[in-house]
C-alpha positions in Angstrom: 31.4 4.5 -31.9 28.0 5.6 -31.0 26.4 5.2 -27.5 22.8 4.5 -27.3 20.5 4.1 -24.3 21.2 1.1 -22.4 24.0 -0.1 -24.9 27.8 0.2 -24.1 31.0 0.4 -26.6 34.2 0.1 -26.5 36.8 1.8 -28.8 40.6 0.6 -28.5 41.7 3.1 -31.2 40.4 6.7 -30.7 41.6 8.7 -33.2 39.8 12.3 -32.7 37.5 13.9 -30.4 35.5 16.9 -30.8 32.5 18.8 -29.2 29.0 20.7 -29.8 28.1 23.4 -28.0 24.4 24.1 -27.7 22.5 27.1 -26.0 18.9 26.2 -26.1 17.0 23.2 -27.3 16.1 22.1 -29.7 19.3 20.1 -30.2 19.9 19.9 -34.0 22.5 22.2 -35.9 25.2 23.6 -33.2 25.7 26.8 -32.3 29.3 26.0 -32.2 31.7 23.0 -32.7 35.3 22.8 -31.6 38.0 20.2 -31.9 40.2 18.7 -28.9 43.6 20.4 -30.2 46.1 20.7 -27.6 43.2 20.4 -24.7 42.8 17.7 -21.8 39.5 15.6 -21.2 38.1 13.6 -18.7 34.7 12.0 -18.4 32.9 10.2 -16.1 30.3 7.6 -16.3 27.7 6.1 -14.0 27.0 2.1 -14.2 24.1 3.1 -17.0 26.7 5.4 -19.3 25.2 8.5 -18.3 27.9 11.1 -17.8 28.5 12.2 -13.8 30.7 15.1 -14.2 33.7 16.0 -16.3 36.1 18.3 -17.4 37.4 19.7 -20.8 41.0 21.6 -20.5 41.8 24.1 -23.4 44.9 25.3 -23.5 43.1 29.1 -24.9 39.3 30.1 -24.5 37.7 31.4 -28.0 37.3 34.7 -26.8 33.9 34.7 -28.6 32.8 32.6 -25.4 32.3 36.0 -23.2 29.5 36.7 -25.2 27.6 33.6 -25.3 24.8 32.4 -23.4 25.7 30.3 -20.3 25.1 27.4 -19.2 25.8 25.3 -22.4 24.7 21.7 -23.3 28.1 20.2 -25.0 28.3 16.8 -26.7 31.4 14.7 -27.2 32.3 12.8 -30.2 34.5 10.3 -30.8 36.2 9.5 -34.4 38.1 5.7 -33.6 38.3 2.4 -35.6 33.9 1.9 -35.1 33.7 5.2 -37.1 32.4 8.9 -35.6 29.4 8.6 -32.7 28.0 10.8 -29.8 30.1 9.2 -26.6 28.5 12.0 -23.9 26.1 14.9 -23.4 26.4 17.1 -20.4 26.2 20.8 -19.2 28.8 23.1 -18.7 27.9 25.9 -16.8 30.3 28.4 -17.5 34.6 28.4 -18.9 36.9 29.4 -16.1 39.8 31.3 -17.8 43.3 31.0 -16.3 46.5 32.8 -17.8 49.4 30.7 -19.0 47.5 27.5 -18.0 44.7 25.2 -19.3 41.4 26.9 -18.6 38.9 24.7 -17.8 35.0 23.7 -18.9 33.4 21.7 -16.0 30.7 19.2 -17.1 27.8 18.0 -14.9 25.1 15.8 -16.2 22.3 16.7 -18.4 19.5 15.9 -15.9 20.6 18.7 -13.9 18.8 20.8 -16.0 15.0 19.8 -15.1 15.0 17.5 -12.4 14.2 19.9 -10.1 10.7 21.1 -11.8 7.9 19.6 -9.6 6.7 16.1 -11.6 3.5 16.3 -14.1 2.4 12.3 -14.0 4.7 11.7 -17.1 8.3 10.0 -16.9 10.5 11.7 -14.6 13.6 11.1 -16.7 11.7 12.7 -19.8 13.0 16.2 -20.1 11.0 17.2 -23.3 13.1 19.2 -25.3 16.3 18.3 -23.4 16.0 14.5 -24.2 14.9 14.1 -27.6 15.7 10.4 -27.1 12.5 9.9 -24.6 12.6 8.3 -21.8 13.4 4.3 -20.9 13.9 2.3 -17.9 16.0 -0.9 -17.5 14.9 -3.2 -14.5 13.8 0.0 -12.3 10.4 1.0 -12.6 10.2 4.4 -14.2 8.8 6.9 -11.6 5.8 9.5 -12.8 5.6 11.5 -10.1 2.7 14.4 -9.8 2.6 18.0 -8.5 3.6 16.9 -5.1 7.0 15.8 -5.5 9.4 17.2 -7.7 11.0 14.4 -10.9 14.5 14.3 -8.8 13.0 13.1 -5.2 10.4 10.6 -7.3 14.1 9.7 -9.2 15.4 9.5 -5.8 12.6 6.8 -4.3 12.5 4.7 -7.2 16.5 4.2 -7.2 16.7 3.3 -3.3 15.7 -0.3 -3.5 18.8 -0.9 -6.4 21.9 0.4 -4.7 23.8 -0.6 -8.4 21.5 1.9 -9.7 21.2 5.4 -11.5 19.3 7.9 -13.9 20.7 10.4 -16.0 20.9 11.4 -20.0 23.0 9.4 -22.5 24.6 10.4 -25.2 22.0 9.9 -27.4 20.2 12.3 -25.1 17.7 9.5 -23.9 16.7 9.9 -20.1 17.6 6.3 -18.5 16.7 5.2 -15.4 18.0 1.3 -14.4 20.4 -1.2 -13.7 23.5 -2.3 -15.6 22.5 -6.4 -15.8 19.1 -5.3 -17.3 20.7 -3.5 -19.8 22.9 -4.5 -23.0 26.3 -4.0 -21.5 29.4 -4.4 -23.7 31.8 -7.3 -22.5 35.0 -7.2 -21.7 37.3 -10.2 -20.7 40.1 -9.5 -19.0 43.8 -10.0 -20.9 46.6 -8.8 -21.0 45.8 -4.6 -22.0 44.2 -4.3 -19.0 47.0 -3.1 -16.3 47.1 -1.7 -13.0 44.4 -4.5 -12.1 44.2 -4.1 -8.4 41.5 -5.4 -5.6 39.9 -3.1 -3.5 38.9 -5.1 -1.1 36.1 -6.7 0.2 33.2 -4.5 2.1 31.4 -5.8 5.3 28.1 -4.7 5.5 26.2 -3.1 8.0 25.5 -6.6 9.3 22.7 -8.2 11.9 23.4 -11.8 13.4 20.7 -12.0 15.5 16.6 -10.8 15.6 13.9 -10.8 17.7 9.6 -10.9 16.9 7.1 -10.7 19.7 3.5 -9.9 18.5 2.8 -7.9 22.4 3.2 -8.7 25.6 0.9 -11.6 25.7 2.6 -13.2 22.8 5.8 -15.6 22.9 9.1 -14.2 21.9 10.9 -15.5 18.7 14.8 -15.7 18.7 16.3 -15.6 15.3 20.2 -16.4 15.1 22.1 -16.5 11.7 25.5 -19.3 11.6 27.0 -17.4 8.5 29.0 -14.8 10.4 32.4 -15.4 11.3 33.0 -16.3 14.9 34.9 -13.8 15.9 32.7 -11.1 14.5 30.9 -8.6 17.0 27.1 -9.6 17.8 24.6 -7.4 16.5 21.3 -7.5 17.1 17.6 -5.8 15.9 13.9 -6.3 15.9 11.3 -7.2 13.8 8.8 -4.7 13.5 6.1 -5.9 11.3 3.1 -3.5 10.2 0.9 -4.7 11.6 2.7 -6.8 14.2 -0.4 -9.0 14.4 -3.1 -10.5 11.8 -7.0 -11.0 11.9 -8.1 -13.4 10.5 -12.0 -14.7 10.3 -12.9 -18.2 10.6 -16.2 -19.6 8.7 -17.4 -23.2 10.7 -20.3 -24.9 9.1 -22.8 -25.5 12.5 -25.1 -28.3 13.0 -29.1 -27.4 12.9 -31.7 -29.1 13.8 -35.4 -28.5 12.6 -35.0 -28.8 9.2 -32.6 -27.2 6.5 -33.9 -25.8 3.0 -37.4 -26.4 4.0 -39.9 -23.4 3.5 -42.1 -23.0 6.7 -44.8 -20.9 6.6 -45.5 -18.4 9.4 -47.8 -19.6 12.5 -48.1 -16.3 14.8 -46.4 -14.0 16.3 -45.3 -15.9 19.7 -46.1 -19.6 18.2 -43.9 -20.5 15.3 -41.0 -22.9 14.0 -37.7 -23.4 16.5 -34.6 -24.1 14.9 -31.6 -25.3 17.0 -28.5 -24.5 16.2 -25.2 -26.4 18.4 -22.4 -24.6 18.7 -20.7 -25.9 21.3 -17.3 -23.6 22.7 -15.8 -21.9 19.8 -12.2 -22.0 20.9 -11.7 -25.8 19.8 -13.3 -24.8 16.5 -11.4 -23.4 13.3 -8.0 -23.5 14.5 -4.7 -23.7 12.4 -2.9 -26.9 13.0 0.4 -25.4 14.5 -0.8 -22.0 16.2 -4.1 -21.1 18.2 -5.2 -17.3 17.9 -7.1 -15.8 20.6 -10.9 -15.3 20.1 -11.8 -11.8 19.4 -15.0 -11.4 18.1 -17.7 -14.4 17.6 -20.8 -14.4 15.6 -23.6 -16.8 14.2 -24.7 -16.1 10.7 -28.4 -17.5 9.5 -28.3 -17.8 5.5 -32.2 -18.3 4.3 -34.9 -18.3 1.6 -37.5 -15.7 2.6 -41.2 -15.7 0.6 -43.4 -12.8 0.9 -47.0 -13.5 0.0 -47.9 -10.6 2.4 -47.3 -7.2 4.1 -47.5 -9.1 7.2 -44.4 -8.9 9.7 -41.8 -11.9 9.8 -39.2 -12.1 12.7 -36.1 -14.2 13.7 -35.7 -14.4 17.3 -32.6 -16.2 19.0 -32.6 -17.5 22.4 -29.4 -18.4 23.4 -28.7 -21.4 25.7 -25.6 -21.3 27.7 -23.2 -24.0 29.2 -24.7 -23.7 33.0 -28.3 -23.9 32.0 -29.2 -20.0 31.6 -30.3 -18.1 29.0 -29.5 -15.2 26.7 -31.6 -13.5 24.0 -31.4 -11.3 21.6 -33.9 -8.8 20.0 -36.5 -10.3 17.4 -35.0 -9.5 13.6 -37.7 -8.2 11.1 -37.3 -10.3 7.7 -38.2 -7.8 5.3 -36.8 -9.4 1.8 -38.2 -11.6 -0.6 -35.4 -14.1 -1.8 -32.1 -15.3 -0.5 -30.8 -13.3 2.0 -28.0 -13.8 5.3 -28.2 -12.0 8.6 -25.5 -12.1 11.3 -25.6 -11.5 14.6 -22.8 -10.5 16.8 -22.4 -12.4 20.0 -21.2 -10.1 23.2 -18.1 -11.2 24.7 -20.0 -12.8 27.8 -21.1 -15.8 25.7 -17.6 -16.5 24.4 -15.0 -14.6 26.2 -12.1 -15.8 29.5 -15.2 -14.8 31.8 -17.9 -16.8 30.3 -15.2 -20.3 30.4 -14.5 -19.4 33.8 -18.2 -19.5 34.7 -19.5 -22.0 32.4 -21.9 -19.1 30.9 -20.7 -19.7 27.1 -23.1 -20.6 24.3 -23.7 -23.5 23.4 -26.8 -24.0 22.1 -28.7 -21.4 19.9 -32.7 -21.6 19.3 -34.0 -19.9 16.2 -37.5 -19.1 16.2 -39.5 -18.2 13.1 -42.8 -15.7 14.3 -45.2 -13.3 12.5 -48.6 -12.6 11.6 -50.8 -13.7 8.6 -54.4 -12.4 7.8 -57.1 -14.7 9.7 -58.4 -17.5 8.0 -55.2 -17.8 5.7 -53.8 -21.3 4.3 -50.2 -22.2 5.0 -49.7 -22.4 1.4 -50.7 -18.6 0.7 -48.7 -17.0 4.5 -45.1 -15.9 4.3 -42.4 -18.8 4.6 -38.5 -18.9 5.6 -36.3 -21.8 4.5 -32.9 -21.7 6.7 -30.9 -22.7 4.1 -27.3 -22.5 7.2 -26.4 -21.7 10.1 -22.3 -20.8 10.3 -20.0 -19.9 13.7 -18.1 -16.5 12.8 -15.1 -16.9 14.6 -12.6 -13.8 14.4 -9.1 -14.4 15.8 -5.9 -13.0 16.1 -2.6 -14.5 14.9 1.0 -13.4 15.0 2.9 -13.2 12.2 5.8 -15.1 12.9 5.4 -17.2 10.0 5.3 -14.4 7.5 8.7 -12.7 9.7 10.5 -10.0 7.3 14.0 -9.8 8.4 15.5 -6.5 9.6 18.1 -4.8 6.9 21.1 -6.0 8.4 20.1 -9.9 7.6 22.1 -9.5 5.0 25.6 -11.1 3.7 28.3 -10.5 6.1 30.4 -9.1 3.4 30.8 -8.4 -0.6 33.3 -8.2 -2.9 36.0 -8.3 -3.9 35.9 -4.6 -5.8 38.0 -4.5 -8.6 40.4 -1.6 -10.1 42.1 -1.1 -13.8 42.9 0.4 -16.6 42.6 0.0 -20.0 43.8 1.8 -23.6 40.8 3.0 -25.5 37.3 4.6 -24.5 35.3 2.5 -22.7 31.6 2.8 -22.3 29.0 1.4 -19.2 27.1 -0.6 -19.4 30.1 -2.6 -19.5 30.6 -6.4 -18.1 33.9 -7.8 -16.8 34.6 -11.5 -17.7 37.6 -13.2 -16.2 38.6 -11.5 -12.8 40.3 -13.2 -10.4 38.5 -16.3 -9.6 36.4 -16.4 -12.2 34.3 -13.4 -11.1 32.5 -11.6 -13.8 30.8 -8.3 -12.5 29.7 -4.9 -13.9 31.2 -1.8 -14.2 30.0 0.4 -11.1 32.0 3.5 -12.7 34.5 4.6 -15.3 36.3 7.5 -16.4 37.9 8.6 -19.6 40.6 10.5 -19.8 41.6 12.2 -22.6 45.3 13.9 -22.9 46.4 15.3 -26.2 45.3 12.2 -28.3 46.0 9.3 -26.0 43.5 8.0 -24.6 42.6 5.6 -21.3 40.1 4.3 -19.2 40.1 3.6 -15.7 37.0 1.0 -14.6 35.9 0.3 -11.6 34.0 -3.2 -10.9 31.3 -4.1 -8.2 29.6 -7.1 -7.0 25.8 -7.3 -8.0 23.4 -6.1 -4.8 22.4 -9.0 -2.5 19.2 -9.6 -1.8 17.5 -6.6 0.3 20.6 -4.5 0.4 19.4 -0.9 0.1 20.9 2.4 -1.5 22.0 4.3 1.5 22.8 1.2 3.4 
């Protein structure tokens, strides 16, 4: 049996199992290779088949060993019934020697030995000489972190959305970062070699059952309550903080004109010249969603036109703004310098639009646009600069909670998950590994497994998990 990247096994008749020992990369002939005589082993495996720590018990230490370099990268093989494969890879960092007992060689995981070096924009889980395998991700989006982080805390923020998650070497010495269901897990169903099946239980989570959303003060409070907890569970509530808490959005309302649209007028004098009227009428009835009505926060009037320059001669826009109770409001004349097609808007203060200007009937409601400039004397229409207003469009900018876009605290989340599930089987056994067959009909991954190795027999004990729900996070 040979494990791959992203590929379980599964060998129900081991036969032999035997190391490598290596002291520097790169990782070809051995410096050393010694069989499993007499010795204990035990393995452990993440979700992915990347090895977590382990153990090798000898019952005598070459005595060779004292001179060698330390820490050592050690492989495992397995001889069985799929023929003679690479099951592990990890680092030991040094043999502890006992007298009259097993002496022991304590494996950590390959990783270890450059995940701490500050990241260079290339895969975080591609340790160059250390994973001659490359890099690959399954379902978790390989970090590439640069010169500000190091490769383990970029490692670290890529797996926190997928609590089922890890990274790590295989055995093939590929750096892996991913998921077990967007691997190629081997399958398991569950018979009768499985034994000491046992349930761990079921896990509540770190549950919310009800949440609040208020935009600010001068926004209405939302009340969200969940009916999927069990009644006699304890209350437990959060808010929604959104970011931002509010939305802006801008509102484009096509206003009537009189005077002409898409005409070209030529210019008649500076104070004497074409009027445009533009109704407007009070802006808070216009652009409004169906359901919700934002409050007005900026308003402004936007003139789209078709300018002609035959001349050096000045050409202005002037607005004079005619308000609800009969007064007026103007604004400074506008030089139209362009020759083409060409938009201008104008910002309208807050005493035209705003609570005040209701309150006193000062709002705008009418807006004259008048066309002025200067031509040389004696000069036809035909041959003066012209301005077609081709528009005339109310700006409206409001702002709107968000209560329709609401993302639930953490804790809206399934009450509880499980059932976790606990056995052993004969044989070597792999992740990524599926479990078909549990206890009502459940089929879920393997979340961990360990191999244990004891003078030839062999045994695996697996331990099953539910997949993540929705939102759940790693440290959760």
């Amino acid at each position: 049996m040979n494990i791959t990247a992203g590929k379980g096994g599964q060998a129900w008749r081991p036969a032999r199992l035997f190391f490598e020992a290596h002291d520097a990369p790169p990782f070809g002939v051995p410096d050393e290779t010694f069989g499993a005589a007499a010795i204990t082993v035990q393995l452990s495996y993440g979700p992915l088949g990347t090895l977590r720590s382990g153990n090798i018990g000898m019952s005598e230490v070459p005595a060779t060993w004292a001179g060698q370099a330390w820490p050592r990268m050690i492989r495992v093989q397995l001889e069985s019934e799929l023929g003679t494969g690479y099951i592990a890879a990890g680092i030991a960092e040094a043999a502890t020697v006992r007298q009259g007992e097993l002496s022991d060689i304590p494996l950590v995981g390959l990783e270890t030995t450059y995940l701490g070096r500050p990241g260079d924009s290339s895969a975080a889980l591609n340790g160059a000489g250390f994973t001659p395998g490359g890099a690959r991700a399954f379902g978790v989006p390989m970090p590439a972190p640069d010169g500000t982080k190091t490769r383990q805390q970029a490692v670290d923020d890529a797996l926190e959305p997928y609590p089922n998650a890890e990274a790590g070497v295989t055995a093939d010495l590929t750096g892996v970062i991913g998921r077990p269901e967007s691997a190629t897990p081997a399958v398991y169903t569950l018979d009768s070699r499985a034994y000491g099946l046992r349930s761990l239980g079921w896990t509540v989570t770190d549950y919310v059952t009800d949440a609040t959303y208020q935009a600010g003060p001068e926004w209405p409070l939302h009340t969200y309550s969940r009916s999927d907890v069990p009644p006699l569970a304890p209350r437990r509530s959060a808010v929604i903080t959104l970011d931002p808490m509010t939305e802006t959005v801008e509102e484009v309302t096509a206003a009537t004109t009189v005077g002409g649209i898409d005409v070209m007028v030529p210019v008649e004098g500076l104070d004497a010249g074409h009027t445009w009227i533009v109704r407007l009428g009070y802006p808070v009835d216009v652009g409004q969603r169906p359901v919700e009505r934002g409050p007005l926060r900026a308003l402004a009037l936007r003139l789209n036109f078709t300018a002609e320059r035959r001349t050096p001669d000045p050409v202005n826009l002037t607005l004079r703004i005619k308000r609800a109770n009969g007064t007026d409001f103007f604004l400074p004349a506008t030089p139209v310098t362009l020759s083409g097609v060409g938009s201008y808007t104008y910002t309208l203060p807050p005493e035209l639009w705003g609570p005040d200007a209701r309150a006193s009937g000062g709002w705008v409601q009418d807006v004259w646009v008048y066309l002025g400039g200067s031509y040389p004397a004696g000069t036809a229409p035909a041959n003066r600069n012209s301005l077609a207003l081709n528009s005339a469009q109310l700006v409206a900018s409001r702002e709107y909670e968000r209560s329709r876009n609401v993302v639930m605290p953490p804790g809206w989340m399934p009450y509880a998950v499980g059932p976790t599930w606990e056995f052993t089987l004969p044989g070597v056994h792999v992740p990524p590994l599926r479990v078909d067959g549990l206890p009502g009909g459940l089929s879920q991954h393997v979340a961990g497994a360990v191999v244990t190795w004891d003078q030839g027999e062999a045994s695996t004990r697996l331990l099953t998990a539910a997949l993540p729900y929705r939102g759940q996070r790693r440290r959760a």
